[in-house]
ZAZA-867601 format. One record per residue (C-alpha): x, z, y. Coordinates in Angstrom, 3 decimals, decimal comma, always signed. Example, Ala and Ser with C-alpha at 12.3 -4.5 7.8 and 13.67 -1.06 7.14 Angstrom:
2
@X->+12,300 | Z->+7,800 | Y->-4,500
@X->+13,670 | Z->+7,140 | Y->-1,060
***
This chain:
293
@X->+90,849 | Z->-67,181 | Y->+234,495
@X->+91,767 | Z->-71,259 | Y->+235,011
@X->+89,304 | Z->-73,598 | Y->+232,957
@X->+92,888 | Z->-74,629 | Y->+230,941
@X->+95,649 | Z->-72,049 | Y->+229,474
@X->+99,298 | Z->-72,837 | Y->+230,632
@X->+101,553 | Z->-74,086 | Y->+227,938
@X->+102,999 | Z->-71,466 | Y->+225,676
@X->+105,602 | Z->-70,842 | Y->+222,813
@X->+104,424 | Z->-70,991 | Y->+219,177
@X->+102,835 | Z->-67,568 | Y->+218,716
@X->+102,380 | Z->-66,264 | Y->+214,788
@X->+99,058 | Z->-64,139 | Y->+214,049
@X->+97,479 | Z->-63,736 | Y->+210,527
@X->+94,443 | Z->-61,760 | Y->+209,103
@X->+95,646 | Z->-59,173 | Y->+206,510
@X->+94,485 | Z->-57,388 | Y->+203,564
@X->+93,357 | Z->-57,330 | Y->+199,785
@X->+92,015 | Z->-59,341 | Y->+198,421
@X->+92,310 | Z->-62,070 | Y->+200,959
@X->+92,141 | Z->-65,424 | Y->+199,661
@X->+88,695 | Z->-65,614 | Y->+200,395
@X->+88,941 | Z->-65,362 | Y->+204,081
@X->+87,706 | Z->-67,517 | Y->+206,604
@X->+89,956 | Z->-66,169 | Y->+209,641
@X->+92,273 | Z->-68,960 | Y->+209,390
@X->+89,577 | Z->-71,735 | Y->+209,967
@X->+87,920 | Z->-69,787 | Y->+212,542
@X->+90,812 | Z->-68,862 | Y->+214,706
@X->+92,731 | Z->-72,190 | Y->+214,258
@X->+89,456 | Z->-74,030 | Y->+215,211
@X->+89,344 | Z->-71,312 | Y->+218,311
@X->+92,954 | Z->-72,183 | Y->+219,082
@X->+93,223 | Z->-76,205 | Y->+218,917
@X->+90,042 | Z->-75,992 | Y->+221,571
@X->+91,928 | Z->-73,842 | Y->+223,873
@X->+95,203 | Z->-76,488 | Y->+223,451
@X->+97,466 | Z->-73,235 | Y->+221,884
@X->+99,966 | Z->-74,243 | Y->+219,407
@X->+99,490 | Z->-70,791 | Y->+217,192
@X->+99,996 | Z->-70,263 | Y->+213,526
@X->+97,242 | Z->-67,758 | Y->+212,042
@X->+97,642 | Z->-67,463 | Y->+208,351
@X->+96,325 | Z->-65,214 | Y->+205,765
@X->+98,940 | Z->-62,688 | Y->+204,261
@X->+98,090 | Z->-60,218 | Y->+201,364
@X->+98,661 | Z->-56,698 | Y->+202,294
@X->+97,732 | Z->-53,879 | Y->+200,004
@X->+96,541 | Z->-50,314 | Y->+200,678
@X->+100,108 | Z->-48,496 | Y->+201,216
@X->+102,037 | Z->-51,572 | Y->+202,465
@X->+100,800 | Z->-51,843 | Y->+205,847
@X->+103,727 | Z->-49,563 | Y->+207,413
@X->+107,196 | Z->-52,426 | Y->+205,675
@X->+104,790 | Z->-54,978 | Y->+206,877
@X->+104,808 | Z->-53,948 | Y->+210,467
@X->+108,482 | Z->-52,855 | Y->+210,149
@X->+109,235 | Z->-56,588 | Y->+209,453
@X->+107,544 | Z->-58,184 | Y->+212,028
@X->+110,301 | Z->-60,657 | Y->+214,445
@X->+109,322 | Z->-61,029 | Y->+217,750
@X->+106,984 | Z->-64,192 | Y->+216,975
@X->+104,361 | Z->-62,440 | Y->+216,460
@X->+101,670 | Z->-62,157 | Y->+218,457
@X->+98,420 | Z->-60,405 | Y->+216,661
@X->+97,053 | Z->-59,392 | Y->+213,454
@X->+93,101 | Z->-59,344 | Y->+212,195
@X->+92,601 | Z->-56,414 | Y->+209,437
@X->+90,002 | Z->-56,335 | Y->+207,243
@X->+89,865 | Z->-53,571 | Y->+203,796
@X->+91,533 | Z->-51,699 | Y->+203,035
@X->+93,738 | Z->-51,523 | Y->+206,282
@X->+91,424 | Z->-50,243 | Y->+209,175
@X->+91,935 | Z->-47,087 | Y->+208,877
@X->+95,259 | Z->-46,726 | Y->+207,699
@X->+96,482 | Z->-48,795 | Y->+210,364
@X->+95,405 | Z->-45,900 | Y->+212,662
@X->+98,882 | Z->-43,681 | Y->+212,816
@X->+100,788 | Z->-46,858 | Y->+213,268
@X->+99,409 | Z->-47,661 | Y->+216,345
@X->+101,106 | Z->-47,008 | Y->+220,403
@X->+97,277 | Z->-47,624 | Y->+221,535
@X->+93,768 | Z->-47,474 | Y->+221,028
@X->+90,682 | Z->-49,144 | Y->+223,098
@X->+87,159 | Z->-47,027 | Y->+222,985
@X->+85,589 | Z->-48,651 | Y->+219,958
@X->+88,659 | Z->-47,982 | Y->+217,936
@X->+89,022 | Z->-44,579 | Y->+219,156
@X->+85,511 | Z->-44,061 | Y->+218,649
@X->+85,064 | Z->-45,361 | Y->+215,042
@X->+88,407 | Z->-44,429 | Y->+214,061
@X->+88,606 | Z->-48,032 | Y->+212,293
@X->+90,974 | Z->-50,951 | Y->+213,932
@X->+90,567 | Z->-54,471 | Y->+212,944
@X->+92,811 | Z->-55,719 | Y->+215,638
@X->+96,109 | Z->-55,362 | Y->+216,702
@X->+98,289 | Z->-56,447 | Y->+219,986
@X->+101,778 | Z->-57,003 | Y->+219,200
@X->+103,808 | Z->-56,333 | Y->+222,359
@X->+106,830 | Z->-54,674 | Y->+224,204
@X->+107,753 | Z->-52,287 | Y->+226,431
@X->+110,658 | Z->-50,742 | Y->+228,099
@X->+110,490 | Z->-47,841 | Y->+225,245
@X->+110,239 | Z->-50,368 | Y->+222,509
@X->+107,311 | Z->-52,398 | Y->+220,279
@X->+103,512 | Z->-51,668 | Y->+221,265
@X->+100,681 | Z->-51,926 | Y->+218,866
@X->+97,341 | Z->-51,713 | Y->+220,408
@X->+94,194 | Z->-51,257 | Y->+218,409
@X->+90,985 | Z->-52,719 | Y->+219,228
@X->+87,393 | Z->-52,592 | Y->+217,064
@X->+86,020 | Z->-55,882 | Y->+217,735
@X->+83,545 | Z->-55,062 | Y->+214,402
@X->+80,390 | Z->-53,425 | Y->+216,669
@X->+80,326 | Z->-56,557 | Y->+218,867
@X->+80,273 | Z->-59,134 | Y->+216,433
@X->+77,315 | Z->-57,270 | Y->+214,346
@X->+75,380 | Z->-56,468 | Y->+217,390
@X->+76,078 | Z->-60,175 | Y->+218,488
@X->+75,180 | Z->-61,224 | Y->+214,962
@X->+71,769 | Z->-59,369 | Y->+215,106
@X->+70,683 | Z->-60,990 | Y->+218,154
@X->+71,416 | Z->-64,755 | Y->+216,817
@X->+69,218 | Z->-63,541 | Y->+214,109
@X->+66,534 | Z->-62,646 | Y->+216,645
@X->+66,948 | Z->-58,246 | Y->+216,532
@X->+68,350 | Z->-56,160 | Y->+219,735
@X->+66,688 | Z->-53,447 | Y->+218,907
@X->+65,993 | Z->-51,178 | Y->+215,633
@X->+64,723 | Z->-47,594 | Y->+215,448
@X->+65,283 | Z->-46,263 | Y->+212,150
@X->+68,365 | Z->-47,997 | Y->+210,612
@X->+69,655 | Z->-47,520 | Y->+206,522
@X->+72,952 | Z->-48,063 | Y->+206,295
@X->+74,942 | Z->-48,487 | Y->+202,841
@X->+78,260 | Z->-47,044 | Y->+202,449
@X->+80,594 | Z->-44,627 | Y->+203,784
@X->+84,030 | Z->-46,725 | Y->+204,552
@X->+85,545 | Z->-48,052 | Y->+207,869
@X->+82,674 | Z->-50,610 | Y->+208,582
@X->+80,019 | Z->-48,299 | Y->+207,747
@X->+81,349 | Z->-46,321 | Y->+210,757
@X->+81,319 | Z->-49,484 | Y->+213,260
@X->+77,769 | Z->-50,288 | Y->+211,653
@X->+76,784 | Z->-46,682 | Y->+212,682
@X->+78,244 | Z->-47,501 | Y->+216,028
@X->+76,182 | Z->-50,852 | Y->+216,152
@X->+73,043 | Z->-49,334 | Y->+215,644
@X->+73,192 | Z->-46,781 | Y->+218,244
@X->+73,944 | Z->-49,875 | Y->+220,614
@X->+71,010 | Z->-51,102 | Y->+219,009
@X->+68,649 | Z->-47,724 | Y->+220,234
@X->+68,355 | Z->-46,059 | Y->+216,960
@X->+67,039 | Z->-43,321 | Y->+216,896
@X->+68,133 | Z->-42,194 | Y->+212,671
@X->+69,941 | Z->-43,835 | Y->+210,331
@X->+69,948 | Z->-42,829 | Y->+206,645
@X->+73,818 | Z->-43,720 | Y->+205,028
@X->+73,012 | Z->-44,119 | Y->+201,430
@X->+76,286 | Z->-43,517 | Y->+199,336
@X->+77,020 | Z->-43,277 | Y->+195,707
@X->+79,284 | Z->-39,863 | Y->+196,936
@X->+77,401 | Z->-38,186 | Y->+199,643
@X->+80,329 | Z->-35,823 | Y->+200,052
@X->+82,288 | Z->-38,632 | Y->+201,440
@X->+79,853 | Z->-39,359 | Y->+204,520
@X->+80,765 | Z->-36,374 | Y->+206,586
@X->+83,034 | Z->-38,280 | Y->+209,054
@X->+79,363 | Z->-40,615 | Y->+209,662
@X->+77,267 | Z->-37,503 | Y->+210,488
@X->+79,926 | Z->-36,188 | Y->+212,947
@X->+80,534 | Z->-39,765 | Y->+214,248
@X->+76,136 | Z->-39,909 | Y->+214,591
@X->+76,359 | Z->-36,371 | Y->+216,437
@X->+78,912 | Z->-38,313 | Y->+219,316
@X->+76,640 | Z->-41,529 | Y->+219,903
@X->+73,111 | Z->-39,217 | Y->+219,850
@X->+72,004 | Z->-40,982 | Y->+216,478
@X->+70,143 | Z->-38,036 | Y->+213,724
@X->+72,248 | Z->-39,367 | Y->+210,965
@X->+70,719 | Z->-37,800 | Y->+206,844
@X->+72,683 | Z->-38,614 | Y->+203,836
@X->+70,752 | Z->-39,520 | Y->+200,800
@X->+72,275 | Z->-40,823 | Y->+196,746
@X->+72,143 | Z->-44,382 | Y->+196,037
@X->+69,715 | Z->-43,694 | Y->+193,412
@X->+66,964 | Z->-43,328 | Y->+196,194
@X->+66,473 | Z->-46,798 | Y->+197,563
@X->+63,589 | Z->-47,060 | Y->+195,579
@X->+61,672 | Z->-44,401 | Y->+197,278
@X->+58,256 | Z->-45,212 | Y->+198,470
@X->+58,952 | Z->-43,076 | Y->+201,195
@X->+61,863 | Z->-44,810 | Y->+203,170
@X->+61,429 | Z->-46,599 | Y->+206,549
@X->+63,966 | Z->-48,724 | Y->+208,193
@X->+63,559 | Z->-51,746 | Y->+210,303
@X->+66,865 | Z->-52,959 | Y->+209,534
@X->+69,325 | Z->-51,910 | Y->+206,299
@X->+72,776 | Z->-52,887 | Y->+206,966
@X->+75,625 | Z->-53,076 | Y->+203,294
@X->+78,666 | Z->-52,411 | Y->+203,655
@X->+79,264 | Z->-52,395 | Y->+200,034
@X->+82,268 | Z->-54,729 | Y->+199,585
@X->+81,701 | Z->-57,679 | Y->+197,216
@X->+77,995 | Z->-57,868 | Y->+197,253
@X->+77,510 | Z->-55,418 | Y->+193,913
@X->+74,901 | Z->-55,192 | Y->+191,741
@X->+72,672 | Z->-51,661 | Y->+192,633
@X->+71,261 | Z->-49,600 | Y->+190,153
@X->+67,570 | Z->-49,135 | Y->+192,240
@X->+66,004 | Z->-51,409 | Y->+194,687
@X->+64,555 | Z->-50,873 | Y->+197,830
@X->+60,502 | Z->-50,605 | Y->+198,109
@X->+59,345 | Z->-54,778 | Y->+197,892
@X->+57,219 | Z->-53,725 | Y->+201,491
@X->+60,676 | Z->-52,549 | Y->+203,193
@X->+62,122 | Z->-55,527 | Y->+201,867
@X->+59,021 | Z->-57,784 | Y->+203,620
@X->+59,128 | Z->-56,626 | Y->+206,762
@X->+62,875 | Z->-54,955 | Y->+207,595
@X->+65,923 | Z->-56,973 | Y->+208,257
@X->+68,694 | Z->-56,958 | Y->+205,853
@X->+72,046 | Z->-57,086 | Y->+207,223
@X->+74,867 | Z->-58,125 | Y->+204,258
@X->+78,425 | Z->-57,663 | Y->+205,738
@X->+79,650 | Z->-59,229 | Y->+202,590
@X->+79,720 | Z->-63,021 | Y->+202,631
@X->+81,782 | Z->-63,947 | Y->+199,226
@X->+79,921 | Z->-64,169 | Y->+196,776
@X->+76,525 | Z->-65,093 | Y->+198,542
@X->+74,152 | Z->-64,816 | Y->+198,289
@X->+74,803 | Z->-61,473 | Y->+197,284
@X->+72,619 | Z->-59,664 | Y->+194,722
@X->+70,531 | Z->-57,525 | Y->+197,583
@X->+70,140 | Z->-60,871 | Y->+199,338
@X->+68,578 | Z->-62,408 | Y->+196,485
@X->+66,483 | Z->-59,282 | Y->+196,185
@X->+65,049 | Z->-59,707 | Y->+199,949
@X->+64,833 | Z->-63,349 | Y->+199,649
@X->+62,518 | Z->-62,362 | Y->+196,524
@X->+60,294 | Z->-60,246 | Y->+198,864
@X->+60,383 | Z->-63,000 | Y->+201,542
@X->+62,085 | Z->-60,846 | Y->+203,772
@X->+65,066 | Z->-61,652 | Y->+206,832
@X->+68,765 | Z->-61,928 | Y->+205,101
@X->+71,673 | Z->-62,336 | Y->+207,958
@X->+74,896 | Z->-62,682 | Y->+206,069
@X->+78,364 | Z->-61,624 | Y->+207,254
@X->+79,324 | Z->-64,659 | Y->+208,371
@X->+78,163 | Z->-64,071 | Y->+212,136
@X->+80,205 | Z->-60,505 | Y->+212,478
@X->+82,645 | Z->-62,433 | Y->+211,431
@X->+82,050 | Z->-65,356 | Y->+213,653
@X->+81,746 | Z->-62,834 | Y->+216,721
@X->+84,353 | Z->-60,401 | Y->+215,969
@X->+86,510 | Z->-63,288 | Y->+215,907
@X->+85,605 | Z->-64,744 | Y->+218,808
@X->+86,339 | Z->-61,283 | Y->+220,643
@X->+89,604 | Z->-60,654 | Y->+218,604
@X->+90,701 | Z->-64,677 | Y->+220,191
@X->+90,165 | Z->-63,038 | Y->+223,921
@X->+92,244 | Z->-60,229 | Y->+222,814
@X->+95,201 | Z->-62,554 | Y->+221,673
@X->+94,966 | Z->-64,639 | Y->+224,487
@X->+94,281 | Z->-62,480 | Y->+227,570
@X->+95,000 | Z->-58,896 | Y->+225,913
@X->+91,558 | Z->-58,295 | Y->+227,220
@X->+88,348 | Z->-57,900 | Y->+224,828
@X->+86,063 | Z->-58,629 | Y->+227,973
@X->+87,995 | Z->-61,418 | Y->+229,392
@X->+85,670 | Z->-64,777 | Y->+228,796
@X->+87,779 | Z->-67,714 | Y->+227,564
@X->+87,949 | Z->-71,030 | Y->+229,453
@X->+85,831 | Z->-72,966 | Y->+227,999
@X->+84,330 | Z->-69,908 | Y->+225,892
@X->+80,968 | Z->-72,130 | Y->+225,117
@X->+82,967 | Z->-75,043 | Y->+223,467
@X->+85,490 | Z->-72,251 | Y->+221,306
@X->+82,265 | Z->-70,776 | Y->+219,832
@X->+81,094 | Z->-73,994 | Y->+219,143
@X->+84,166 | Z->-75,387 | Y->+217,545
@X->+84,615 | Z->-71,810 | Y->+215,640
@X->+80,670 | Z->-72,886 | Y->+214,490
@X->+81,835 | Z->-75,817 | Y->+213,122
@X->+84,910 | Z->-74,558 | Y->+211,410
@X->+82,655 | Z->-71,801 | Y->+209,506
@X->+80,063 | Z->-74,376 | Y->+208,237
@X->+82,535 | Z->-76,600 | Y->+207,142
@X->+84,288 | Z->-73,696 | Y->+204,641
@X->+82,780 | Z->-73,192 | Y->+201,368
@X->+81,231 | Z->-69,734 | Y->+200,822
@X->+81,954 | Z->-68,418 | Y->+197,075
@X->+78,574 | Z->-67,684 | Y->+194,480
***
């Protein structure tokens, strides 16, 4: 690709979902956009569980893209003309390609999730983790589990408050050659566990009724996908133990970054021009947004 983008027509993207307000999409993708000289609106819209399907429906040919975060990964799934591997693979979609064809509208769905937390991990110093914990059962939990096995692990233990619902993570474990158990929240506090790295998916940083062992929390990195309100209450629980915290802000910050090559190029492994001075400006558009707590 040229080092400079030829002029194009006003595109319209957005990031969708519920609750949304806290989102930091906009300032990261507008920041992405203005460096690549692309006059593009990305907003964020409210879009409930159930509502998904009018919104498409209603879309004019302006738009361009959409970024989905809960509770629309997964129900986005039936709506979609396309799928790349990740998406396919995790069964989760956090990005879709508005386009056309001669038989009508495409929507192609892409899983930029895995990248940005195995690109997260390694700003945080970790590319590799053998035995992994991993909290929660919904869509991310799946491109966590997805993550890991990039990562070599060899087990991860998916701690849920409903271990019936973590069936689709074993099966999902037995297709990327990861041993995946399934254990009740109420076991963190085991003296027995062993994880190098715990990765939360819980959704709004909640408060859990046990703790992991203060050792684990020493030595093993925690991994918070939620970023609003931080620090979260297992953050301040590592922090306590003097342990490593990575928030969610760098999945977000890398997923981004890969959903932007998507939009532009309708290619996840395309590099931007200029992709050094995007991530930088994208940097500087996260740091400068205030993070709720």
């Amino acid at each position: 690709m040229a080092n400079e983008l030829p002029n194009r027509p006003v595109q319209r993207l957005a990031v969708l979902g519920s609750p949304i307000a806290h989102s930091q999409s906009p300032a990261l993708h507008r920041a992405a956009y203005a460096t690549l000289g692309l006059d593009w609106q990305y907003d964020a819209i409210e879009v409930r569980a159930g509502e998904l399907d009018d919104f498409l429906a209603g879309l004019g040919a302006e738009w361009h893209g959409l970024s989905l975060t809960m509770p629309l990964k997964q129900e986005v799934m039936p709506l979609l003309t396309g799928l790349d591997r990740m998406a396919t693979l995790t069964g989760a979609a956090n990005t879709v390609l508005l386009g056309r064809s001669d038989a009508g509208p495409t929507l192609t769905g892409f899983n930029t999730d895995v990248t940005g937390l195995v690109r997260a991990l390694a700003d945080a110093g970790l590319t590799r983790a053998t035995h992994v914990t991993l909290l929660g059962a919904g869509a991310t939990a799946a491109s966590a589990l997805v993550a890991a096995a990039e990562l070599g692990a060899e087990s991860v233990d998916v701690v849920v408050r409903t271990p019936s619902k973590a069936g689709p993570l074993i099966e999902l474990g037995h297709g990327v050659g990861v041993a995946v158990t399934v254990a009740n929240l109420t076991s963190l506090g085991s003296p027995e566990r062993q994880s190098d790295l715990v990765i939360s998916t819980l959704p709004g940083g909640p408060v859990l009724a046990a703790e992991f062992p203060a050792e684990l929390r020493s030595r093993a990195v925690l991994f918070d996908v939620s970023y609003s309100p931080w620090p979260s209450s297992l953050a301040r629980s590592w922090q306590a133990a003097g342990g490593t915290v990575c928030s969610g802000l760098g999945m977000l910050l890398h997923q981004a970054l890969i959903q932007v090559r998507i939009f532009v190029s309708g290619d996840p492994f395309e590099p931007l021009p200029r992709e050094d001075e995007v991530l930088q400006a994208m940097r500087g558009a996260l740091a400068e947004e205030p993070v709720g707590g």
